[in-house]
C-alpha positions in Angstrom: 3.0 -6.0 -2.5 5.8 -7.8 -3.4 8.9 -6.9 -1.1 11.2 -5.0 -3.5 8.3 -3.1 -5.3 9.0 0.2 -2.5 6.1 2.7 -1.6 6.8 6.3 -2.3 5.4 7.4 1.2 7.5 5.3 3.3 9.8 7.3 5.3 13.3 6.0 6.3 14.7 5.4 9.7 18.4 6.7 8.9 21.1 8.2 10.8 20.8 11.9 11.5 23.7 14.1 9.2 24.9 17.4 10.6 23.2 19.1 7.7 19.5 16.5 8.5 16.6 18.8 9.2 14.0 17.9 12.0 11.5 16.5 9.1 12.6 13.1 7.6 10.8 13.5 3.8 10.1 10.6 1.2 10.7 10.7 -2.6 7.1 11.7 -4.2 4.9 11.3 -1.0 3.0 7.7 -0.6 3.9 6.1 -3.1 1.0 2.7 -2.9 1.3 -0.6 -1.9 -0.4 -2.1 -5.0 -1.4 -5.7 -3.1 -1.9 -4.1 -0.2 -4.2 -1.2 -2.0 -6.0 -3.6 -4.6 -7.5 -4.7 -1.2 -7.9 -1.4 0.3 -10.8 -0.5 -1.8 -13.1 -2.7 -4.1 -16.9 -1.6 -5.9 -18.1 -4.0 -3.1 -16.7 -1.9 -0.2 -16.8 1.1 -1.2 -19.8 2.6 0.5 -17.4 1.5 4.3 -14.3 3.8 3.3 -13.3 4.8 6.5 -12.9 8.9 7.0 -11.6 10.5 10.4 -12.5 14.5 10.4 -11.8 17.0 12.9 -13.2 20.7 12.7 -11.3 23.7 11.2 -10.0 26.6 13.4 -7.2 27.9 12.0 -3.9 28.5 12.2 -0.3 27.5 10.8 3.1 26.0 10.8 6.1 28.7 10.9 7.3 26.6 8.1 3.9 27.7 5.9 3.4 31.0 7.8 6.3 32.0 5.9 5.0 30.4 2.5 1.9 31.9 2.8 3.4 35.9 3.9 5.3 35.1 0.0 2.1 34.4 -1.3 0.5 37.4 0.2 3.3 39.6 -1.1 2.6 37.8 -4.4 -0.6 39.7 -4.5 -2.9 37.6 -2.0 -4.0 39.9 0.9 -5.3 36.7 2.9 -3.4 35.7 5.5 -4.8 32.2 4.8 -3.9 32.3 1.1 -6.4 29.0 1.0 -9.0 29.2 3.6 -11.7 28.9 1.5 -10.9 25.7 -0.6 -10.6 21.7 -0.3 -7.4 19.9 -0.7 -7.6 16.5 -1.9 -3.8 14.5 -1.5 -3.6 11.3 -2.8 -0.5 9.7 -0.6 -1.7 12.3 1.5 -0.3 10.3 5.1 3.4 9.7 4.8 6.8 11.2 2.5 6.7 14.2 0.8 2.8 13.8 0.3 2.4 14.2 4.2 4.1 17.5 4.2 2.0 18.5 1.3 -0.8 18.0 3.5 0.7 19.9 6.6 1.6 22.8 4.4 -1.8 23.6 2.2 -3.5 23.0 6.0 -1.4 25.4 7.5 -1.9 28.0 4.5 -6.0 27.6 5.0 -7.3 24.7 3.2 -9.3 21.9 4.3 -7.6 18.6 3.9 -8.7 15.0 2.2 -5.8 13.0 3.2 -5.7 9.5 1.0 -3.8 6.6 2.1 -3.8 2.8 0.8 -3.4 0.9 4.1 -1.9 2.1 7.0 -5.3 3.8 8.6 -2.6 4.8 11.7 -0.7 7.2 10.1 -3.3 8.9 8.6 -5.0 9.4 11.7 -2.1 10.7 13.5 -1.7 13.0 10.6 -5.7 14.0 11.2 -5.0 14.9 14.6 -1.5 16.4 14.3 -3.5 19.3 12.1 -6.6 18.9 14.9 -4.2 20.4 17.6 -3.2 23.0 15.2 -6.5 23.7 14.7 -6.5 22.6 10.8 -9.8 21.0 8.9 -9.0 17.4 7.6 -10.3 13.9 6.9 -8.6 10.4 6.1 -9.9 8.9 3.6 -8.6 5.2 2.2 -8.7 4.5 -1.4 -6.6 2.6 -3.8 -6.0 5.1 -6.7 -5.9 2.6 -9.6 -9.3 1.5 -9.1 -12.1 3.7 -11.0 -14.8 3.2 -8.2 -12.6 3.4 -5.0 -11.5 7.2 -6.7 -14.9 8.3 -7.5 -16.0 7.3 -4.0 -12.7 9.8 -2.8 -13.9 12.7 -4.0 -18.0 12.3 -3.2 -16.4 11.4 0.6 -14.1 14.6 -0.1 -17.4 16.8 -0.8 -19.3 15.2 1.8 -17.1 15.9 4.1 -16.7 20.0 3.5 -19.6 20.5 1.6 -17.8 21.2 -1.6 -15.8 19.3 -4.4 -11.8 19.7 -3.9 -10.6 22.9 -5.3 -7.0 21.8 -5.0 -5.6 17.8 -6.0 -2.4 16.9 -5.4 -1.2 13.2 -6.9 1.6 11.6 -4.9 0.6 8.4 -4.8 3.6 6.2 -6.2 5.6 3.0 -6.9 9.2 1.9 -7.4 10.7 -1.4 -8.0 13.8 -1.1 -5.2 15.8 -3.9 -7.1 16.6 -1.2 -10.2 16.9 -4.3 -12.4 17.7 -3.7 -16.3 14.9 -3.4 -18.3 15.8 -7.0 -19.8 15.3 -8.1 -16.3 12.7 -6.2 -15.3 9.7 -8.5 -14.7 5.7 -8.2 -16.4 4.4 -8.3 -12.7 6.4 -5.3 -11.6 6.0 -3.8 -15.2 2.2 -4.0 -14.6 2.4 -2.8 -10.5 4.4 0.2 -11.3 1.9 1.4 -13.9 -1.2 0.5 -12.6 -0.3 3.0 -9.7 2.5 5.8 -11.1 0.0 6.1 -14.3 -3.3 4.6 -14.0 -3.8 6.1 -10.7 -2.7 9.5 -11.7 -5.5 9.1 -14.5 -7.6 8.2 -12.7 -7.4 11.1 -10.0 -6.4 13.7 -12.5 -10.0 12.8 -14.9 -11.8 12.9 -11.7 -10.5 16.4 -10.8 -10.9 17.6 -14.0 -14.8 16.8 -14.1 -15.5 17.9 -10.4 -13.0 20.9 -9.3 -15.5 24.0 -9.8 -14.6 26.1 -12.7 -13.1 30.0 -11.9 -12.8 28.5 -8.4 -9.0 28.8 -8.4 -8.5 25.4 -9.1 -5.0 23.6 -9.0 -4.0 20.0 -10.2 -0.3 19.0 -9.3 1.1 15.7 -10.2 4.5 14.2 -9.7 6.8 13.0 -11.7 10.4 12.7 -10.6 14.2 14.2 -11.7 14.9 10.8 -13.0 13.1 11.5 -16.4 16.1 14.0 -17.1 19.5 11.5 -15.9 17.8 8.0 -17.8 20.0 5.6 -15.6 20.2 2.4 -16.1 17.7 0.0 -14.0 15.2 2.9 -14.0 13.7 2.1 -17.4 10.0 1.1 -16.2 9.9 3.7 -13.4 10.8 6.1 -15.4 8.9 5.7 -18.2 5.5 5.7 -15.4 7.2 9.5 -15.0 7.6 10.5 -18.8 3.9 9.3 -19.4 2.3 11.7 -16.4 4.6 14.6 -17.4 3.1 14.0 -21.1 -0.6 14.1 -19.5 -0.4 16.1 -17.2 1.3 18.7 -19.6 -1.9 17.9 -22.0 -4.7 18.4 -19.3 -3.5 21.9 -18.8 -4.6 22.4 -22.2 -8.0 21.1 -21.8 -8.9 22.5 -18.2 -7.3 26.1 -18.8 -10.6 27.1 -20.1 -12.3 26.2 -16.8 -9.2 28.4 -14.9 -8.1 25.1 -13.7 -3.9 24.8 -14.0 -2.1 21.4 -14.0 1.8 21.5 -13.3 4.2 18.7 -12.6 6.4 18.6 -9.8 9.5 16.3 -10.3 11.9 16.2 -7.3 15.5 14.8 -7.2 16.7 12.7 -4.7 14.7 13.0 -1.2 15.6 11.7 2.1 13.6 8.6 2.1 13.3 5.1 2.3 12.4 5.1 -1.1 15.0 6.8 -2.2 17.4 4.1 0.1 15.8 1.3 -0.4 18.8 -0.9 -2.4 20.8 1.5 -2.8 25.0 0.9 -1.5 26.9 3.3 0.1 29.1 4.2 -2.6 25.9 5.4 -4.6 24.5 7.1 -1.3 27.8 9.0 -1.3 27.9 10.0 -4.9 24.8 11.7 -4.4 25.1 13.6 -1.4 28.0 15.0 -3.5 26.3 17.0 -5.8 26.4 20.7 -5.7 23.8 21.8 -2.9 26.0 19.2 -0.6 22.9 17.2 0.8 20.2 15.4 -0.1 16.4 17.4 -0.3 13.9 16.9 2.8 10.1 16.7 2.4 10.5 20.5 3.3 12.5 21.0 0.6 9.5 20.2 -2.0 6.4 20.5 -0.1 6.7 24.8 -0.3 6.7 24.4 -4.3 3.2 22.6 -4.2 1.9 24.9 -1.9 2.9 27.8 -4.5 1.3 26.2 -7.5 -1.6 25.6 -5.7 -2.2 29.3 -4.9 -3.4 32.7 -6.8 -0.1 33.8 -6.8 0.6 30.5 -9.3 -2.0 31.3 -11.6 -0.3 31.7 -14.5 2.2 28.9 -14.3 0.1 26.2 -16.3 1.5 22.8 -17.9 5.1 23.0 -16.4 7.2 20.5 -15.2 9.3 21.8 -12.3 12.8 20.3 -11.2 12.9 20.8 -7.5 16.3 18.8 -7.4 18.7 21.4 -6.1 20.7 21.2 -9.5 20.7 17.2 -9.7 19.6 17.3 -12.9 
């Protein structure tokens, strides 16, 4: 990857602010490396994917405990609103997509946690949710490519004996130099999309095919706040966003009849490295100005997946939802 072209999983090593929660979050969760993942996974290697997978037990995060006591007083009596369904979480290892995966383990699902390259952090991930006693499996995949996805979710039933119930798309790229569009080169053009919007295709057609119908089935994508502001040197990365609200907003339509939803989640400004990366002070500044007085953590965002992917969301279909603490 080249060096300004920033993943969305990447998580910052800042200083600490008084207001700084103990979880450090990233802009849309793993945002993928697209050199780095065009070698992950090829139609020649795709049989070797690597998967870690440690047992279910159980048990939850007081963060999610609370999520899923609002779900149950939503009109789920479970005190595992998702023990019985698969999670598949593309970005799944690190940023906002890593919480993602802590949360819908700690509400009862079993975990398929994606990454592009950095095996490590997915399998510290794997057996953070072990000691808790969660079900998960690391799988690496580079979401742009067709093959390396199909092979995702046949490793994702293999490994819990059932096709996901629950995909979550939060694998992303952004081009950290913010150039103007007349600046903006072809190759980063091309990067951006292949991953932003290809790779959300790609995962959201093979959800759409393979989460069992009636089986409470739940596709969140993300998009981001910036669709709404349009600033300037945002032009390619946000049109990636416009183009997966737009399908996303269209797949509802054509899985609705299968009692499959598909939402959008768009955050504002996260604390990340993404959201950082070339940024100056003075901008930093500006932002942490806005109303709510702070910048969002992972933990800020994660809780909103967590709802659309239960019962208690099942009539929110086709939505995009600004979880941006009134940024925009």
């Amino acid at each position: 990857m080249m060096a300004h072209l920033m993943s969305r999983s990447t998580v910052p090593r800042v200083p600490s602010r008084p207001y700084k929660s103990t979880a450090i979050s990233s802009q849309r969760g793993a945002r993928q490396n697209r050199a780095d993942t065009k070698a992950d996974t090829s139609t020649s290697d795709r049989a070797n994917l690597p998967v870690a997978c440690v047992t279910p037990r159980g048990g939850s995060s007081q963060a999610s405990n609370q999520v899923a006591m609002a779900l149950a007083g939503a009109g789920n009596t479970s005190p595992l609103p998702l023990a019985s369904r698969v999670a598949l979480v593309t970005g799944g290892s690190r940023g906002i997509g890593r919480e993602v995966s802590s949360q819908l383990a700690a509400l009862g699902a079993r975990v398929v946690i994606n990454y592009a390259s950095n095996s490590a952090r997915a399998d510290e991930l794997v057996a953070e949710l072990a000691s808790r006693g969660h079900g998960a499996v690391a799988v690496r995949a580079d979401v742009s490519d067709p093959d390396a996805v199909r092979v995702l979710f046949d490793r994702a039933e293999e490994a819990f004996g059932s096709p996901p119930h629950i995909v979550v798309a939060c694998a992303g790229l952004l081009n950290a130099k913010y150039p103007a569009l007349a600046d903006t080169a072809v190759e980063d053009f091309d990067a951006m999309f292949a991953v932003n919007v290809r790779g959300t295709f790609l995962v959201c057609r093979e959800a759409a095919s393979r989460i069992p119908a009636n089986s409470g089935g739940r596709i969140v994508t993300f998009s981001s706040s910036i669709v709404g502001t349009l600033l300037p040197g945002y032009a390619a990365y946000t049109a990636t966003n416009a183009a997966v609200e737009a399908m996303t907003r269209i797949l509802a339509k054509e899985v609705a009849a299968k009692g499959v939803t598909a939402n959008v989640v768009a955050p504002g400004p996260v604390r990340t490295e993404l959201f950082f990366a070339g940024k100056d002070e003075a901008f930093v500044r500006k932002v942490e100005e806005h109303s709510m007085g702070r910048i969002a953590e992972t933990t800020d965002v994660a809780p909103v997946v967590a709802f659309l992917a239960s019962d208690a969301a099942a009539w929110v279909n086709g939505q995009v939802i600004r979880v941006n603490g009134g940024f925009a």
